[in-house]
C-alpha positions as CSV (number, residue, x, y, z in Angstrom):
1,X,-3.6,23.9,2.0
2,X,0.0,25.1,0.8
3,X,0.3,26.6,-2.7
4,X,2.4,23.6,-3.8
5,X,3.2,25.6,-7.4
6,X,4.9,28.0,-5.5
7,X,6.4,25.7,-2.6
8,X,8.3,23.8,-5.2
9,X,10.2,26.5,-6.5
10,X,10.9,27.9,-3.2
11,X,12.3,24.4,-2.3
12,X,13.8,24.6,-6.0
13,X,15.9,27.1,-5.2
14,X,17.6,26.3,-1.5
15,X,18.6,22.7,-3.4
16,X,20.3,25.5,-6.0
17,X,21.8,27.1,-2.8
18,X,23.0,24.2,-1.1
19,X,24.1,22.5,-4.2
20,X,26.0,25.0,-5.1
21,X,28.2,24.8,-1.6
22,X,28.0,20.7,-2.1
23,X,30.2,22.1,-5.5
24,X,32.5,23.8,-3.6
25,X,33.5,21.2,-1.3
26,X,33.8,18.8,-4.0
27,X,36.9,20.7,-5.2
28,X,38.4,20.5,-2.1
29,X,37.3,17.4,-1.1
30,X,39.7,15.0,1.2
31,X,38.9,11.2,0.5
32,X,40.2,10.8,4.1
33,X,36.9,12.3,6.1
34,X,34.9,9.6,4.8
35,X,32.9,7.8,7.2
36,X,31.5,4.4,6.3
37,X,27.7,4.0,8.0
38,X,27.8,-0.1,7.0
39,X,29.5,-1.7,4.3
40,X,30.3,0.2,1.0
41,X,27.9,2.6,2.2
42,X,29.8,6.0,2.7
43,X,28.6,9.4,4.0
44,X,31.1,12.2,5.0
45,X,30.3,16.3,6.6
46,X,29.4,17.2,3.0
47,X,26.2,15.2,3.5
48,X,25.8,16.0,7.5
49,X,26.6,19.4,6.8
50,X,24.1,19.6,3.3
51,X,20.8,17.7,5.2
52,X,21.6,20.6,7.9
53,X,20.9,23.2,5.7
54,X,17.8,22.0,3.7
55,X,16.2,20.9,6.9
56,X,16.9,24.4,8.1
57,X,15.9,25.6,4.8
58,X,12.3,23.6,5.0
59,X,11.7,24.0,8.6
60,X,11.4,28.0,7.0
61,X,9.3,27.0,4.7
62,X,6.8,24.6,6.5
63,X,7.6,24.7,10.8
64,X,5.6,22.1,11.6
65,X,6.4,19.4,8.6
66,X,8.4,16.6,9.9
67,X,11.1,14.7,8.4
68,X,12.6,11.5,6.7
69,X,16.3,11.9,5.9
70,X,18.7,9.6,5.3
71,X,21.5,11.1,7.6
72,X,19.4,11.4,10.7
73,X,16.3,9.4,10.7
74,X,16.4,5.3,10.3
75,X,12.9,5.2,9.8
76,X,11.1,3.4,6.7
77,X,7.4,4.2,6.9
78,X,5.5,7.8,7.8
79,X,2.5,8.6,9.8
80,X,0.0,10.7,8.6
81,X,1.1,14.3,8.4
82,X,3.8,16.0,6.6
83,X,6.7,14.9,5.6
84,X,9.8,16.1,4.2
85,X,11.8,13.0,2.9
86,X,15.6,14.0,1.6
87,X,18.3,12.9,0.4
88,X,21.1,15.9,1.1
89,X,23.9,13.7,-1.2
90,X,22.1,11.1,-3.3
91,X,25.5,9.6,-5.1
92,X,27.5,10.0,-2.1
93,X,30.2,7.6,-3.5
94,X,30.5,9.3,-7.0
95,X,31.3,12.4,-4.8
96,X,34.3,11.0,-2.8
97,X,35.8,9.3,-6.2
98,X,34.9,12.9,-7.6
99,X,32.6,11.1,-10.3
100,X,30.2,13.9,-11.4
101,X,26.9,12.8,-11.0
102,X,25.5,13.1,-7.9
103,X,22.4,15.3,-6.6
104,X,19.9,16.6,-4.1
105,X,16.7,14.8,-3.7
106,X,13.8,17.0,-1.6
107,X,10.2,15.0,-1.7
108,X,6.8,16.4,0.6
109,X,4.4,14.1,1.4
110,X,1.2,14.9,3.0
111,X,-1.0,12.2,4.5
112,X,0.9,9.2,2.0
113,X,0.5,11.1,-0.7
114,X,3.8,12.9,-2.7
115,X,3.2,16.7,-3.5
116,X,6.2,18.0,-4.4
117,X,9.8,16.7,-5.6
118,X,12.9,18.1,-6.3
119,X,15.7,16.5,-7.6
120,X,19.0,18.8,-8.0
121,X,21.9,17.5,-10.4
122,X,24.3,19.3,-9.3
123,X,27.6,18.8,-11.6
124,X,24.8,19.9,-14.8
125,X,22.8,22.4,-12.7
126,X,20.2,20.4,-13.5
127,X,17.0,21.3,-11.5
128,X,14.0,18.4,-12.5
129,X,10.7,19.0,-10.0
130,X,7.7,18.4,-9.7
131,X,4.1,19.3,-8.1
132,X,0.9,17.3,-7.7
133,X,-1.4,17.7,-11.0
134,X,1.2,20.4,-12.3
135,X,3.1,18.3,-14.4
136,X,7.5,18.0,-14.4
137,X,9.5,20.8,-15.5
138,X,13.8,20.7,-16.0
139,X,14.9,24.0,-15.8
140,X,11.2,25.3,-16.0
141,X,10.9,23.4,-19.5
142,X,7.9,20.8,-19.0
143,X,8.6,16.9,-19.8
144,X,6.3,15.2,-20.8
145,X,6.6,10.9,-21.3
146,X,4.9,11.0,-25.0
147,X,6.9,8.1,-26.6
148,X,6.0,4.8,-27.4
149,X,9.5,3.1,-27.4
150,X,9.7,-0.6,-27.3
151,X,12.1,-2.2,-25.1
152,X,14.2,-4.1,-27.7
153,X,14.9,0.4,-28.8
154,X,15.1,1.1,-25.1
155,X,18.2,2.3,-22.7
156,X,17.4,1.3,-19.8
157,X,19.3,2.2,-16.1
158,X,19.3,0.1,-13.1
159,X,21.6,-0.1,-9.6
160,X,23.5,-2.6,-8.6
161,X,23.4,-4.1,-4.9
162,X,26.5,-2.9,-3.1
163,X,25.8,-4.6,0.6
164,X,23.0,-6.5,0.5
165,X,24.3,-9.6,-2.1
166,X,21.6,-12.2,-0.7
167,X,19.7,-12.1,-3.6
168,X,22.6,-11.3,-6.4
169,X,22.3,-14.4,-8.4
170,X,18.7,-13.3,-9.1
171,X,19.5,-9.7,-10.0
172,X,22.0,-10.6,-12.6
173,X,19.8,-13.3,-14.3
174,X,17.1,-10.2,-14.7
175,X,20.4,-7.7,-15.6
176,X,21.0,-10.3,-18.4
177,X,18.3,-10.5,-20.0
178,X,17.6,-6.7,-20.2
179,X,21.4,-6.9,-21.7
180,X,20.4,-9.3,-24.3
181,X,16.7,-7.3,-25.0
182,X,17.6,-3.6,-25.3
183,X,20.0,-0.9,-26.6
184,X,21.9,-1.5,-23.1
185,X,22.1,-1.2,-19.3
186,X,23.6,1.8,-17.4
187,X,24.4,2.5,-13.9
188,X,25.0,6.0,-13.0
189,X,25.1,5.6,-9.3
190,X,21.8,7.7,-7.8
191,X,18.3,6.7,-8.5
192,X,16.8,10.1,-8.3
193,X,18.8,10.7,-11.3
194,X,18.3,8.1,-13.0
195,X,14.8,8.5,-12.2
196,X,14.8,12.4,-13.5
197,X,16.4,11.1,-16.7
198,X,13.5,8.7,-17.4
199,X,11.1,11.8,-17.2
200,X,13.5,13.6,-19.2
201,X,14.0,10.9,-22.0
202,X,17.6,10.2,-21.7
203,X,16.7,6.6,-20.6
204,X,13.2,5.1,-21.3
205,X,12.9,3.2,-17.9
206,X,14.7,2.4,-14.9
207,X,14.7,-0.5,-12.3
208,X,16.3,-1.4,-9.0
209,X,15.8,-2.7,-5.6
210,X,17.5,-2.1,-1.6
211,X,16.1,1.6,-2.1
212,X,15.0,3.8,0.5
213,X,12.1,6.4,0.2
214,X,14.8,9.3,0.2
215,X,15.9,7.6,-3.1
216,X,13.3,7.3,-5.1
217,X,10.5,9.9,-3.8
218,X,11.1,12.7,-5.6
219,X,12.2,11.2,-8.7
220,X,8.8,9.2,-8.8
221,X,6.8,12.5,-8.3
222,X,8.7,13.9,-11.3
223,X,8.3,10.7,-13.8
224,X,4.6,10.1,-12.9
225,X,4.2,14.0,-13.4
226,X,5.9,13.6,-16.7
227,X,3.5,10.9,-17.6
228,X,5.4,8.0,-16.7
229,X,4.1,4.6,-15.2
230,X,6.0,3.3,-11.9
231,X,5.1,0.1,-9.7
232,X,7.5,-2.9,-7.4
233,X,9.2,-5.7,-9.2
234,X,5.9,-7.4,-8.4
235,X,3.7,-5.3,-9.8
236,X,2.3,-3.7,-6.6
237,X,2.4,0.2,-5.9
238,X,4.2,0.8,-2.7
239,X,7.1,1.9,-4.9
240,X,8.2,4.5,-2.0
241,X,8.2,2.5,0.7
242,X,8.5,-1.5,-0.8
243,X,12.0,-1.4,-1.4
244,X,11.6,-1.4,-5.7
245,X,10.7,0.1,-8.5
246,X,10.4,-0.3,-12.1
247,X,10.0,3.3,-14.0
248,X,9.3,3.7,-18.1
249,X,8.1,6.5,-19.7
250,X,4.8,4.5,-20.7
251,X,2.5,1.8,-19.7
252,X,3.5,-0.7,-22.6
253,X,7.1,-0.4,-21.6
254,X,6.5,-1.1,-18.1
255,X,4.7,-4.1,-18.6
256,X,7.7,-5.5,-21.1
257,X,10.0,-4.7,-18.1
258,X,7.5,-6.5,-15.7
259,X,7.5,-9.9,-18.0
260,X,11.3,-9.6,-17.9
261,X,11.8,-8.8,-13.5
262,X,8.4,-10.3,-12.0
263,X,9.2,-13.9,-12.4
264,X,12.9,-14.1,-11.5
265,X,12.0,-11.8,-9.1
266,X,9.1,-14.2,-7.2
267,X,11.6,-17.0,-7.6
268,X,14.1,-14.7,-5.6
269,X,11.2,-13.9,-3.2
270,X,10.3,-17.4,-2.2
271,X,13.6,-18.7,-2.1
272,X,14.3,-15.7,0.5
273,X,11.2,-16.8,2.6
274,X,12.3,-20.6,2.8
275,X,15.9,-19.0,4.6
């Protein structure tokens, strides 16, 4: 079995390495190289070139773990085994409009369960990770989700759909009434830092849907770590892989998200099945 303690920081430190060349291209950046994968959904040879060299990095590390990336691998569910899943440029679009948030997101998961995540902000030099049963650090200062803050005190974060609209009308009735229920709604643009903030205490939950496992992963590791309580719109636990997730720094809080997402969010279900 690895020593996941020590993994972590080794893993750590090549998203320090790599974000620091991710920094030097964004001042030199060219809006013009930017390649567009499906609509509004953009990815340019920062983020080919970055996933090269943390998959290089983690071959090092573990040779025979295998990957989920979101620049070469489609896929949406892993086997049993390793797996590296990564995101080399999670906030790709803040990048090319040269808004500074966007970061590196490095998960491991053994056997469908998450051992390790990293997520690297890279504008802050931010470095949020976490191991199985070791808790979440920032910086190597542990976070810990000890608060009890109601949702009608809460700053919440969420994402907004950007090419998948079929179930907008839905969303924005949920978006309203956390507007009308909280201290407000903000959308930075990359769930695994929005996700690392929740563990940190900058926002008290998070929720969004249309995510992919290299999107959320790490971030989950590091918030559950922290103390935090996760689950789907629904309620269910295939956060990863189930395409949402609702994040608060404590149980109470995630159930007053739930009462406002899970029935406008079955409504939106079953309305989507009768299509």
């Amino acid at each position: 079995m690895p020593n996941y303690a020590a993994l972590v920081h080794q893993v750590a430190d090549l998203c320090r390495e790599t974000g620091e060349w991710i920094d030097e291209q964004a001042q030199i950046f060219n809006r013009e190289k930017v390649e567009y994968k499906g609509r509004n959904d953009l990815v340019s040879y920062v983020d080919k070139e970055a996933e090269k060299r943390l998959l290089q990095g983690l071959r090092h590390l573990m040779p025979k773990a295998l990957f989920l990336s979101e620049e070469t691998n489609a896929q949406t569910q892993v086997a049993q085994g390793a797996y590296w899943i990564v995101d080399p440029l999670d906030g790709t679009t803040n990048f090319v409009h040269a808004v500074p948030i966007y970061a590196i997101s490095v998960a491991l998961m053994v056997n469908g369960e998450l051992k390790i995540g990293v997520v690297y902000e890279i504008n802050r030099r931010e470095c949020f990770y976490a191991w199985e049963k070791g808790g979440a650090y920032l910086n190597h200062t542990p976070l810990r989700c000890n608060n009890s803050t109601p949702l009608e005190a809460s700053l919440i974060a969420t994402g907004y759909p950007y090419y998948d609209f079929g179930l907008t009308a839905y969303y924005l009735q949920i978006l309203e009434r956390f507007m009308k229920k909280t201290h407000g709604v903000r959308r930075l643009g990359a769930a695994s830092v929005d996700l690392a903030y929740v563990a940190a205490g900058r926002f008290e939950g998070f929720f969004e849907y249309n995510l992919q496992p290299w999107d959320v992963a790490a971030g989950a590791l590091i918030v559950k770590e922290a103390g935090g309580s996760l689950c789907e719109f629904t309620g269910g636990t295939d956060y990863i892989f189930g395409r949402s997730i609702v994040a608060a720094r404590h149980s109470g809080l995630l159930h007053e998200m739930l009462e406002q997402i899970s029935p406008i969010w079955e409504e939106a279900l079953n309305s989507q099945s009768k299509v």
